[in-house]
N, C-alpha and C positions, 0 to 999 in steps of 0.2 A: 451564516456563510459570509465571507469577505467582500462578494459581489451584493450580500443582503436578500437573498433569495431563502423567502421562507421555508421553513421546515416542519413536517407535519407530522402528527402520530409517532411524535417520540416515544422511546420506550426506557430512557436512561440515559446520562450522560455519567462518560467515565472522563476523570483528571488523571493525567500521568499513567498512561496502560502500559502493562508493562512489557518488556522488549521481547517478548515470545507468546509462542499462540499454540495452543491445542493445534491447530490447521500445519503449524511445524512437521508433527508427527512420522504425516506420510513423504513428505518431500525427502526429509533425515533418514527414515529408514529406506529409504531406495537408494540415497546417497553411498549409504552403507553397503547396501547388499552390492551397487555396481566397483566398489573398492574391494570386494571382495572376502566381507567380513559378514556373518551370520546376524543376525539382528531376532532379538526379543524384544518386543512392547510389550510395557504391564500395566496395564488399565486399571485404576485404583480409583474404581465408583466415589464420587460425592467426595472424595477428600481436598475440602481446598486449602488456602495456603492457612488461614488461621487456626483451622483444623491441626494442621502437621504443627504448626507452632506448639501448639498450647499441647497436642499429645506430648512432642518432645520434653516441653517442660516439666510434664508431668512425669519423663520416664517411659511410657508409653511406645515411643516409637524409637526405641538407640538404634535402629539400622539407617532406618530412614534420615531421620535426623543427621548422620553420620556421613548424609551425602551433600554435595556442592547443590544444592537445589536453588530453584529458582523461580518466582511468582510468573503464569504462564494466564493468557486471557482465555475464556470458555468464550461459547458462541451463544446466541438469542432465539430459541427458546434455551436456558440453560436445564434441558433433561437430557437422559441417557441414550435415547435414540438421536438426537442432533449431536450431541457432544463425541457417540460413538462414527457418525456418521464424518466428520469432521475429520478424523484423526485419520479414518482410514483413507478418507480421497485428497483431504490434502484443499477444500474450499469449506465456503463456508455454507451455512442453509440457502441463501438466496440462490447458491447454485446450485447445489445439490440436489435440493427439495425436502432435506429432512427438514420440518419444522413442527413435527406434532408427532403423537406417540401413535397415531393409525396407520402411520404409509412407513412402508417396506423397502418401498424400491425406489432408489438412489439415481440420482443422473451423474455419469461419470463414470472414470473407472477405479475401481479399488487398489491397494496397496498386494491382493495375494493374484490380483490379475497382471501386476504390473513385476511380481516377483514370476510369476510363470512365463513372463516375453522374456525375462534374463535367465529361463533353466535353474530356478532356485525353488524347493520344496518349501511348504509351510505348510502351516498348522495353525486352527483356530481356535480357541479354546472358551465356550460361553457358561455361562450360567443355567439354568434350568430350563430358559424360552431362547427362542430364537430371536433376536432385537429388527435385525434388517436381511436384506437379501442378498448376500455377499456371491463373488462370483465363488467363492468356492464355501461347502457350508460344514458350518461350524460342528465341534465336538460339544455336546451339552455335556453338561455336569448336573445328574438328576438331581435334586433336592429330598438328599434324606438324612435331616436334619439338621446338616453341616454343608452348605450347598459350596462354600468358598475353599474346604477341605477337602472337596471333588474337584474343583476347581485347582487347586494346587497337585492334585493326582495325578489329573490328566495334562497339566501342564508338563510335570515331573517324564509320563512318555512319550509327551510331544519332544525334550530335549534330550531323552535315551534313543529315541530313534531319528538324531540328528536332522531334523527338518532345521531349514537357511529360513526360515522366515517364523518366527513365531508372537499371535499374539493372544493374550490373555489376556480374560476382563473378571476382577473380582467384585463384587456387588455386595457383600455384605456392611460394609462402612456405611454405603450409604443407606440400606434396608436399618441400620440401627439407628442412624443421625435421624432419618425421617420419623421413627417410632418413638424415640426415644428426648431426641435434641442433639442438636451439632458437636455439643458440649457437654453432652454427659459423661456419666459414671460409664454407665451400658457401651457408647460409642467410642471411648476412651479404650476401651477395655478390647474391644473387638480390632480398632487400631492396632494393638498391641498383639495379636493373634497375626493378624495379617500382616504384621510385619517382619515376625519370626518366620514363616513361609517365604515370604519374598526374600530375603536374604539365603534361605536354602536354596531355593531357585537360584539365585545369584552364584551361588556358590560351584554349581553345576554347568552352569550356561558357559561357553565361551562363545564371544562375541560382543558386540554392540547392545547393552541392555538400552533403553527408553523407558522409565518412569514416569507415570501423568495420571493425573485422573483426567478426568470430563467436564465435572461442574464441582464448584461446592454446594455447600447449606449454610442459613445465619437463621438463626430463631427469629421467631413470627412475631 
């Protein structure tokens, strides 16, 4: 520090962070909703930016790839329940509370409590578990054998039945980076799955989309 006051229990130092944050998420989408325009968040587990690179290069990801994107910083712990915890309130773990994969309940208020003080419907859209303790709770998508193709289902009548607030969380990216590697064949390939869906999504939505993941992966 400039005054020379130690520093303790580091856990990383970052160069050059880049100009946007996961913590964005919630602030943007409220911005949105009070302009008057519908907003979808689409939570793309574990994909971070090297990831989207190297799919694109590969072919893998032509929708994605296809957009204005841009490297956005995750929060510490970098998992699913902080990084989802983040996006919807808008702070970081220190205040929130999410910092581990045990605790539930969040300090603050959420993004679907803050659409229902502006009379704006929404809809949750999660994966097989329940992650945290939202005020309003989520639609699972059971896991039978395609858990992110339930996931795209249920998103699909979340946006036929015109809900002003929608967010969706896909998890298989990151269920194959971590089985498999950040970089592989497998996670490349499921990239490319999920990409074709969000695009169909996209296709149907009017509104404000929000693309993000949470955290990425780098091999061990």
């Amino acid at each position: 520090a400039s005054d020379l006051t130690t520093i303790t229990d580091v856990a990383g130092v970052l160069g050059d962070p880049p100009r946007f944050s996961i913590t964005d998420v919630a602030p943007d989408a409220i911005h949105q909703l009070e302009k008057g325009s519908d907003v979808m968040v689409i939570e793309l587990d574990g994909l971070g930016w090297t990831m989207l690179k190297m799919a694109g290069e590969q072919g893998k990801a032509p929708y994605l790839s296809s957009l204005p994107a841009q490297p956005a910083l995750s929060v510490y712990p970098p998992i699913s329940p902080a990084g989802l915890a983040a996006m919807i309130t808008g702070t970081l773990p220190s205040s929130n509370g999410i910092n581990n994969r045990e605790v539930m309940d969040f300090n603050g208020t959420d993004i679907f409590d803050k659409a229902r003080a502006l009379n704006k419907t929404a809809a949750y859209i999660e994966g097989d578990v329940k992650m945290l303790n939202t005020s309003i709770e989520p639609v699972l998508s059971v896991n039978e054998g395609d858990q992110d193709r339930n996931v795209f289902e249920n998103t699909k009548k979340a946006i036929s039945t015109k809900n002003q607030l929608i967010f969706t969380h896909f998890h298989s990216i990151d269920d194959d980076a971590t089985t498999y590697g950040p970089y592989s064949p497998e996670a490349m390939a499921q990239i490319y799955e999920v990409d074709k869906m969000v695009q169909e999504l996209t296709r149907d939505f009017r509104g404000t989309i929000i693309i993000t993941a949470d955290h990425g992966l780098h091999p061990s």
